[in-house]
C-alpha positions in Angstrom: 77.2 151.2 111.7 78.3 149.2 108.7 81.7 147.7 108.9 83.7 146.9 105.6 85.2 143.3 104.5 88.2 143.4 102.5 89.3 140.1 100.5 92.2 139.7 99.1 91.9 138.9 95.2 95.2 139.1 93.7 98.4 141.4 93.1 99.3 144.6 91.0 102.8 145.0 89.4 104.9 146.7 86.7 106.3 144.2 83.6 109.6 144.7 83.6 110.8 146.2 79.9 106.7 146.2 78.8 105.2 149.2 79.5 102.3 147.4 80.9 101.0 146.6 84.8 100.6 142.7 85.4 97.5 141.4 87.2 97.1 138.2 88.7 94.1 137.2 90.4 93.3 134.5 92.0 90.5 132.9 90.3 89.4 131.2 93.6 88.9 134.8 95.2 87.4 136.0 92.1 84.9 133.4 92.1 83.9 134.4 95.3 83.5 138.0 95.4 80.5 139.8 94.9 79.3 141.0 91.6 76.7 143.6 90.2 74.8 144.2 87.1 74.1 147.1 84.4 71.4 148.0 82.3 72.9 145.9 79.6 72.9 142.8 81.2 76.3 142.9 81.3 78.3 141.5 84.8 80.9 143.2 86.6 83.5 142.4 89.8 84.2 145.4 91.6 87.8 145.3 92.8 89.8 148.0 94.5 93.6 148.9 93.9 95.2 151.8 96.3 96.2 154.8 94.0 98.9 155.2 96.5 100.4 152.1 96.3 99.9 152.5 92.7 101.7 155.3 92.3 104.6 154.0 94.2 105.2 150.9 91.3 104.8 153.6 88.7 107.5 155.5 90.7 109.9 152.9 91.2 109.3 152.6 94.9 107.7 149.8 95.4 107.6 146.2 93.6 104.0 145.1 94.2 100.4 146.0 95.8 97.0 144.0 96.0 93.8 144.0 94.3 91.6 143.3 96.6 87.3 143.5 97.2 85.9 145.7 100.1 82.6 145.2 100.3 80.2 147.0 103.3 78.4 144.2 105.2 
């Protein structure tokens, strides 16, 4: 049975007055997470934000979720 690993990478919110969501992620976390590859060559970081949660700062429920890796180790 695989278990999953979930790391914390950063935080989700709504700009006040923008029209925009803020990320910020920890570049420490980022650094460590793991990472996969496409045809292209190009390099991505898979990261994971609860649609949800999400939903809720779109709403005005909530202030603030996290960004974070699950990975299945």
């Amino acid at each position: 049975m695989q278990e999953e690993r979930s790391t914390l990478i950063g935080y989700a919110r709504k700009s006040n007055g923008r029209g925009v969501i803020k990320l910020s992620i920890n570049v420490d976390a980022l650094n460590g997470c793991e990472v996969y590859q496409t045809s292209d060559g190009q390099i991505y970081v898979p990261l994971d934000i609860n649609i949800d949660a999400m939903r809720s700062i779109l709403d005005g429920h909530r202030v603030v979720t996290t960004i974070s890796q699950v990975v299945e180790s």
